[in-house]
N, C-alpha and C positions, 0 to 999 in steps of 0.2 A: 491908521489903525494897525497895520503890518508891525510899523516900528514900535507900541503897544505891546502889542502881541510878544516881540521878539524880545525888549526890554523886561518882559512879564515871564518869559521861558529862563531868561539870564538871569534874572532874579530867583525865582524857584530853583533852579538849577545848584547857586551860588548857597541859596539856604540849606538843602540838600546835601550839598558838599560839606557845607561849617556843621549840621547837625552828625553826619558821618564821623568827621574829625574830631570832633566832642567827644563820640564815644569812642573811638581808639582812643582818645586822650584818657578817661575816664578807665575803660580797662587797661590801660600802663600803668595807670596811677597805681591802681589795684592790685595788679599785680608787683606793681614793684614794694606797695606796703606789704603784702605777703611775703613777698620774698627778707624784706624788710625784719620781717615779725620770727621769720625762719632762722636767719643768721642771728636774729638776740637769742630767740631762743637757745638755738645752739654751742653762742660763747657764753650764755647766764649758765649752762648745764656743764659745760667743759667747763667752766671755773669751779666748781660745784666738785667735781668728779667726784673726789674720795677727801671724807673728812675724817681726819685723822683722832678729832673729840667728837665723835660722832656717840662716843658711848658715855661721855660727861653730860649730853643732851639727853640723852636716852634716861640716864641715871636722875641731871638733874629738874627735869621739866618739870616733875610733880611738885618738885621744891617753892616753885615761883608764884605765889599768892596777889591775886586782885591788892590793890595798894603799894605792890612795891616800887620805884624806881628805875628808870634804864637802868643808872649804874649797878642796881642791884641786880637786876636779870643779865646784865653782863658778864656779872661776876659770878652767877651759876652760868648760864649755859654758853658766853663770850663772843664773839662776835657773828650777826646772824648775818645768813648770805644775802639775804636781803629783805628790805624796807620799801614800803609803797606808804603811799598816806591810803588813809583810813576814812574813808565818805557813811555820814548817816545815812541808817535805811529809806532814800527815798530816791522815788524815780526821780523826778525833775529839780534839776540844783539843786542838787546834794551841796550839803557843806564836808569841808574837811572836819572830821571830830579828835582826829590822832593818826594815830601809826600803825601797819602789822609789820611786826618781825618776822621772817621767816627763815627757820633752819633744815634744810634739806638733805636726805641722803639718797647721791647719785653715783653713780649709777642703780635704778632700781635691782631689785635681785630678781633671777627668774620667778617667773608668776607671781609676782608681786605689784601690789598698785603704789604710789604715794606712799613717801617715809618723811612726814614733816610734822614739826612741831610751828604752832604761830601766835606769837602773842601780841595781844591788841593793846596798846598805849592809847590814852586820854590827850588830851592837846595840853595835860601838866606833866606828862612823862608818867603818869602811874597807871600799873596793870590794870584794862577793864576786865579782861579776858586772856585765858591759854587754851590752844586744842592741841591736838595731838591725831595724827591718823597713823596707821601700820604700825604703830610698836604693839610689842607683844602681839602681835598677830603669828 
């Protein structure tokens, strides 16, 4: 009964132990994705800093019409800082449907929010969509 007992204390004890370990493991993880998510952030913005056609975007975003072309929206507003793919509105498996371009100006300016232009591509390369936030603000 004793060695029960004692096998049944080493046992809980041992479970106790791995379920502790789990969660430090679990907040490493965690933290290290943050910290992770920190440094993109920081080198996607420090690439970013200052664009020098920042006013070619500005001038040409209104330009860029639903139907056109990458190459065409290249050739007004030229290469975007970056691209993500583009998921349907839907919570649970989403499909891919396209692309957003995004062209950013960073550093923002005091009291200022967000200065981006984003246009959304179809999965044939053609504009669904353009926004724009902060200009002419």
């Amino acid at each position: 009964m004793k060695n029960r007992l004692y096998l049944l204390v080493i046992l809980l004890t041992s479970l106790i132990l791995i379920g502790v370990g789990v969660v430090q493991l679990k907040r490493e993880a965690r933290r290290g994705e943050m910290e992770r998510q920190r440094v993109l952030h920081e080198r996607v913005y420090r690439e970013v800093v200052v664009r020098e056609d920042w006013e070619t975007i500005v001038d040409g975003y209104g330009d860029v019409e639903v139907g056109m072309s990458e190459d065409e929206v290249e050739g007004i507003l030229g290469e975007p800082d970056q691209v993500h793919e583009l998921y349907e509105p839907v919570v649970k498996k989403a499909k891919v449907i396209g692309e957003s371009w995004f062209y950013m100006k960073w550093p923002r300016e005091e009291g200022r929010g967000d200065v981006e232009v984003v246009v959304r591509f179809d999965l044939d390369g053609k504009v669904m969509k353009v926004d724009a936030w902060g200009i002419g603000e």
